[in-house]
N, C-alpha and C positions, 0 to 999 in steps of 0.2 A: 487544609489543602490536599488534594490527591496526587497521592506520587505521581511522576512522569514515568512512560513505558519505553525499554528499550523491544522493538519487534526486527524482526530479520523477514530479508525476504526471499524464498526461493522460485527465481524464474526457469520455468523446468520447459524445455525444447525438445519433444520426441525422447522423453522420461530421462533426459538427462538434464542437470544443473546449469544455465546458462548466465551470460553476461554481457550485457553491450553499452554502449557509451551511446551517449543522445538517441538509442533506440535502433542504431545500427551498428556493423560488425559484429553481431551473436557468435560468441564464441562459448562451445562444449569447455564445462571445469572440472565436472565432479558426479559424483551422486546424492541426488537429493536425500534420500535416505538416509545416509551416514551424515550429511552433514545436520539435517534436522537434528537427529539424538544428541551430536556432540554440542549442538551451542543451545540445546533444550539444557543437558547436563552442566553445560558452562553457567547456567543463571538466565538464560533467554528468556525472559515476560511474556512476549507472543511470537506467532509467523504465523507469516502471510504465503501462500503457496498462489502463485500464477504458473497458468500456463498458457505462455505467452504469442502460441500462433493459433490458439484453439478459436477464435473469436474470427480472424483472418480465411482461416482454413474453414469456417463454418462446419465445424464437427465437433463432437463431443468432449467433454475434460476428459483427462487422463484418470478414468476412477479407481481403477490400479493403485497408480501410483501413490495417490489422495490416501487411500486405505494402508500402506506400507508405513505414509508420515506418520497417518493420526496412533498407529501400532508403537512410534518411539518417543512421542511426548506427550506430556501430560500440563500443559498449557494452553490458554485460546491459540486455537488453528483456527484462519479465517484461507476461502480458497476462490479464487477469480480465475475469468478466463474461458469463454463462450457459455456461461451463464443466459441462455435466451427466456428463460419461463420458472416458471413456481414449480412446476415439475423438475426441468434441472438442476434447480437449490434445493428441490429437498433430495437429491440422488446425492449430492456433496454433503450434505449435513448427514444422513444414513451413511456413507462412510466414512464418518469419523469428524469432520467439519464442524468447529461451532457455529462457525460465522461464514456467509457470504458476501464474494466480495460481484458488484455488479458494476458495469463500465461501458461497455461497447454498446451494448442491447439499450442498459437503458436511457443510455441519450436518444436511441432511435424508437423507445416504445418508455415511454418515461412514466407509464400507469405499473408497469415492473415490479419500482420500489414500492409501491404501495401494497399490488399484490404480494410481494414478498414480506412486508412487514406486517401484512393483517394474518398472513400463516404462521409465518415464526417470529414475529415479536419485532420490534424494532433494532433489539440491543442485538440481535443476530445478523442484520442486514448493513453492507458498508460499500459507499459510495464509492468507486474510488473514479477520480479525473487525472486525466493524462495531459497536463496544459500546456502551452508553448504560446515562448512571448512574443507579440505582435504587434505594430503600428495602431494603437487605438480607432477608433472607427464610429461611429454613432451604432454602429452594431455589437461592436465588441467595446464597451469604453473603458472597462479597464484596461487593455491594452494585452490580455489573456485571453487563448483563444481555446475551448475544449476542440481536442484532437482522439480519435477512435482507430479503432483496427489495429492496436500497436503503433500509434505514428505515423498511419500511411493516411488518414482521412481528415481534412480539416471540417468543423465543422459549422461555423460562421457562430457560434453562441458563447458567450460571455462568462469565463470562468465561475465569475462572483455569486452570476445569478444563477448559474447552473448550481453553484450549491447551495443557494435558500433556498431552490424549489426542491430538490433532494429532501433535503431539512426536513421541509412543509409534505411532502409525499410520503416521508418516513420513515428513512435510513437515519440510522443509530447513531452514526460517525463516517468522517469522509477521508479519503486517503489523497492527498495532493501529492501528485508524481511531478514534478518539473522535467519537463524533456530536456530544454535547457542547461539542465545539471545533472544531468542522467548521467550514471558511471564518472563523472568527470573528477571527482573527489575531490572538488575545490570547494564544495562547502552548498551548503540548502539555498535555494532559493525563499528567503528570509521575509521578503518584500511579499511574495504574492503569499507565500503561507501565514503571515499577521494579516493581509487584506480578507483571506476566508475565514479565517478563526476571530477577528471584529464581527464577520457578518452572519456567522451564525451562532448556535447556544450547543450544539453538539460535538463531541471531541473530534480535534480536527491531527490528523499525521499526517506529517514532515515527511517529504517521499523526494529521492535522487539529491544527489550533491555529497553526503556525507564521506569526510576521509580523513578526521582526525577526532580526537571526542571533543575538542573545542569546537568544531562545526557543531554539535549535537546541544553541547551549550549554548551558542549562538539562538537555534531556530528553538530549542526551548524557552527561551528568554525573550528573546527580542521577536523572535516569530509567534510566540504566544501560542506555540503546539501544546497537544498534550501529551504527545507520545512524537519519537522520531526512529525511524525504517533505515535500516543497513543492509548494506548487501558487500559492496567491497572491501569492506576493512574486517573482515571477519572471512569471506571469501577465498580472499587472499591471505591470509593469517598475519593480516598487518596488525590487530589488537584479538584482544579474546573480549569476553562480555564480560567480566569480571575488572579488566584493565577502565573497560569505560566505564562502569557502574562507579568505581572506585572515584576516577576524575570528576566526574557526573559528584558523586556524594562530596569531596572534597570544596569543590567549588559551590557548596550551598543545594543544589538539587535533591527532592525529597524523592527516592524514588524507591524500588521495590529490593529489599537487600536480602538478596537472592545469589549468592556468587561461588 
């Protein structure tokens, strides 16, 4: 069995650390910088670095800043966030990036993933969807609807099958954001991340919800992730990664003991 991944993630707004609930009220916390080293140092497995109005804003990532993270950890750094071309993931992967994360672009250019994963390999290329639940539909039938721009775009297409054809295009692994549970730290949405992780064969992360490490057991277990994404409980210094690794091993989870 391969251990499960705890990954953190930093949503970075005009190169400072941000946070919002359901994908609204962005509020400034920190700096990305100092927080990456401290929970790389704490035991942190991966992070994930978005910048989250680049894709909105249709301008460039923050390469900057990208280049300051990848200087204080020594773990996968994956980095999302107005990714439009093979040319843009490889300017993030040259500084410092192992992994791309692609979202907005390639629901609207979805040949993307494949370009990106015939250059840099698959295991470097990562899905990620931003879903929110919705009235099922003969369009949408699982009742998930992929959402772009941050939230602000619906886009009539069907979670489920947005991530076989991902899969099938090329990407390595998919990140499932629940808007839904976004910031709310009431726990993963449990239901649609076991519906994606049934329907494909590549690792699938647990994104939004998390606020206690028994959430993290939950969508490990019953949601059938293989890795699960924090942002608040570490943010806030509500647990360190060592507290949840700890709960995480106690309770049977085989994961990377790193603390």
């Amino acid at each position: 069995m391969l251990s499960k991944r705890i990954i953190s993630c930093l949503d970075v707004r005009d190169g400072n650390l941000a946070k919002s609930i359901k994908f609204v009220d962005t509020k400034d916390i920190g700096d990305p910088v100092a927080r990456a080293k401290k929970y790389y140092q704490e035991g942190l497995d991966e992070l994930v670095f978005y910048d989250i109005t680049a894709s909105n804003e249709k301008r460039q990532i923050m390469l900057d800043v990208v280049s300051q993270v990848a200087e204080q950890v020594f773990i996968p750094f994956s980095v999302g966030g107005g990714l439009r071309s093979v040319d843009d993931c490889a300017a993030v992967l040259l500084a410092g990036a192992e992994k791309v994360n692609v979202n907005s672009a390639a629901v609207k250019n979805p040949d993307l993933i494949a370009q990106a994963s015939r250059a840099f390999g698959a295991q470097a290329v990562v899905l990620s969807m931003d879903v929110l639940r919705v009235k099922p539909t003969p369009e949408i039938p699982s009742g998930y609807e992929i959402i772009i721009h941050g939230g602000r775009k619906a886009m009539g297409v069907d979670a489920i099958q947005w991530a076989k054809r991902g899969e099938d295009l090329g990407a390595g692994e998919i990140v499932v954001n629940s808007i839904d549970a976004d910031g709310t730290k009431e726990g993963y949405e449990v239901r649609l991340t076991r519906l994606i992780a049934d329907a494909v064969r590549i690792p699938v992360i647990a994104s939004g919800g998390g606020g206690t490490p028994e959430h993290l057991y939950e969508v490990l277990t019953e949601g059938n992730a293989d890795a699960a994404l924090i942002a608040s409980m570490l943010h806030y210094n509500e647990y360190t990664v060592g507290e949840i690794k700890r709960y995480l091993a106690a309770r049977g989870i085989k994961i990377r003991e790193r603390w």
